[in-house]
N, C-alpha and C positions, 0 to 999 in steps of 0.2 A: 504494500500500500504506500503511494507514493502521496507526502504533504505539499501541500502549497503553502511556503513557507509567505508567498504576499499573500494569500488571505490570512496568513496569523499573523501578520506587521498589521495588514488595516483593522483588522478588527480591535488592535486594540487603538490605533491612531484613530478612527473611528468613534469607539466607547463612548459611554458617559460615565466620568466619575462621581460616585455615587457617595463614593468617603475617599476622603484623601491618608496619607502615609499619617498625617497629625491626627487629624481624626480615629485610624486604628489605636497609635500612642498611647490616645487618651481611652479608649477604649480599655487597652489591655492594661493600663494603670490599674483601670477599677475593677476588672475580673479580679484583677492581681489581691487586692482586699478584701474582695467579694468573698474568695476562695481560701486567704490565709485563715479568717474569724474560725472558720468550724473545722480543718481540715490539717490546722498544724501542730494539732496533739496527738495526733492519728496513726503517725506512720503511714499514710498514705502510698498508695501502689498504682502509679498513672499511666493509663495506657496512652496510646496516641494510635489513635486510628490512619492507617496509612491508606491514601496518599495523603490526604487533604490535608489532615491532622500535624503534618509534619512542620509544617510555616510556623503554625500556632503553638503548637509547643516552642518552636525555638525562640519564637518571642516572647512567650507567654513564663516558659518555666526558670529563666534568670530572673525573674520578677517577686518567686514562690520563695521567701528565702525561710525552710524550714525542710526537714531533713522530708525524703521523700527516694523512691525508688521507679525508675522508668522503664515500662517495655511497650512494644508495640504489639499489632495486630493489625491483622489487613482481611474484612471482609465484605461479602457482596449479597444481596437478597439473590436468592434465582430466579434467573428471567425477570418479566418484569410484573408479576403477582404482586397486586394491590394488595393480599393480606396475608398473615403467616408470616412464623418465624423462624424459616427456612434459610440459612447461610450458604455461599460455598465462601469457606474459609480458606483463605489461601495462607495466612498465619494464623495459629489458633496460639491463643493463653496457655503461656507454659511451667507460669510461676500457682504455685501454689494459693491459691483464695480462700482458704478456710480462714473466716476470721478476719481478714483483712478487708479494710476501709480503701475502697477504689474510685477515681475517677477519670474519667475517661476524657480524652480532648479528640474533636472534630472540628471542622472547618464551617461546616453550616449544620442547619436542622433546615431542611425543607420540609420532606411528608413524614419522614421521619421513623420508618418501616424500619430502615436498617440500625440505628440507633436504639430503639425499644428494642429490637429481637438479642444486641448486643448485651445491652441490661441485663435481658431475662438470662441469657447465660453464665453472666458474670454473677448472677444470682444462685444460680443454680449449681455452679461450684462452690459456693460457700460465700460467697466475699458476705461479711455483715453491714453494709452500705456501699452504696454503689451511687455516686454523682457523675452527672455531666457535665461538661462546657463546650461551646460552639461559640464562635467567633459572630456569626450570621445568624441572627433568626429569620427566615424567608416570611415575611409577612402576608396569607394567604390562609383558607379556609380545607386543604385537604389533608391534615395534619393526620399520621395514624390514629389516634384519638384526639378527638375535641381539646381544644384545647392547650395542646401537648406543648410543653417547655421545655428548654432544658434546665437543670438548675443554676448555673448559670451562664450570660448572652453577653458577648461582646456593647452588639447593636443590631437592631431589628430596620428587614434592608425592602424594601419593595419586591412586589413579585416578578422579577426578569429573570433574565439569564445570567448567571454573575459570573465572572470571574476575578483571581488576584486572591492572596494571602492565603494560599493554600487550594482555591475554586478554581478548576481550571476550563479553558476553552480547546476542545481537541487537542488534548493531552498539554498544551503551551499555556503561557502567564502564569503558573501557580504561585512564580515569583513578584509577579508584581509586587509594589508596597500598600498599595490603597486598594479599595474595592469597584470593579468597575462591572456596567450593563452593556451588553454587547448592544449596540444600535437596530432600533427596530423592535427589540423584542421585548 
């Protein structure tokens, strides 16, 4: 499969930026507090969900300054099944969870299918709390349940196509610094 490296220069020369490189800053300041109050007696054990999760953590976790332990995990809903909590895990949790206080870092929450099914497993090996953090919350009504948060958000982004900080557009931008909407959509 061969890329068209000028449609991934204009799309983003194109974009609207939706949050700038300051705007994240300040964003991940207050995760950063948001996250220390309950979670730096804990011992915490933070996944980071790959890909997306990878930006955000790197910005996010020099901010955590309280002893804490990092792994990853990389998974995908199968196909594209509106419900169920069906994985194919291409990393699975390798660290022990009995007992331990986990939370998890993603890049956005859009519908939010693959984040709950994540939960429910990290449940299910034991961890005794389980939080999350997303940088995005996609502002939008198909959430896997009503309602559905995560515990805690960056910033809450309009319903587009996003990419940057970890969001990417045909597999490019994840680096961006700010958040941007691909034009038109």
């Amino acid at each position: 499969m061969s890329v068209d490296m000028k449609e991934i220069r204009r799309a983003m020369e194109e974009a609207d930026c939706l949050a700038d490189n300051a705007a994240v800053e300040t964003a991940l300041d207050r995760m950063a507090a948001e996250i220390t109050e309950p979670l730096r007696n804990t011992n915490p054990l933070v996944f980071v969900v790959m890909n997306g999760g990878l930006i955000l953590a790197g910005r996010l976790l020099p901010r955590l300054v309280f002893p804490l332990e990092v792994a990853y995990l990389h998974a995908t809903r199968y196909g594209h099944a509106l419900q169920g909590n069906l994985l194919d895990w291409r990393v699975r949790p390798t660290q022990d969870l009995r007992g331990r206080t986990v939370l998890v870092l993603d890049d956005i929450l859009d519908e939010g299918h693959t984040l709950a099914a994540i939960v429910d497993h990290l449940q299910a090996e034991g961890a005794v709390a389980v939080h999350t953090a997303v940088l995005v919350h996609k502002d939008h009504d198909r959430k896997a349940t009503p309602g559905m948060r995560a515990d805690f958000t960056g910033m809450d982004i309009a319903d587009r196509f996003l990419f940057g900080c970890g969001m990417d557009y045909k597999g490019y931008w994840r680096n961006a610094p700010g958040i941007y909407a691909l034009k038109g959509h």
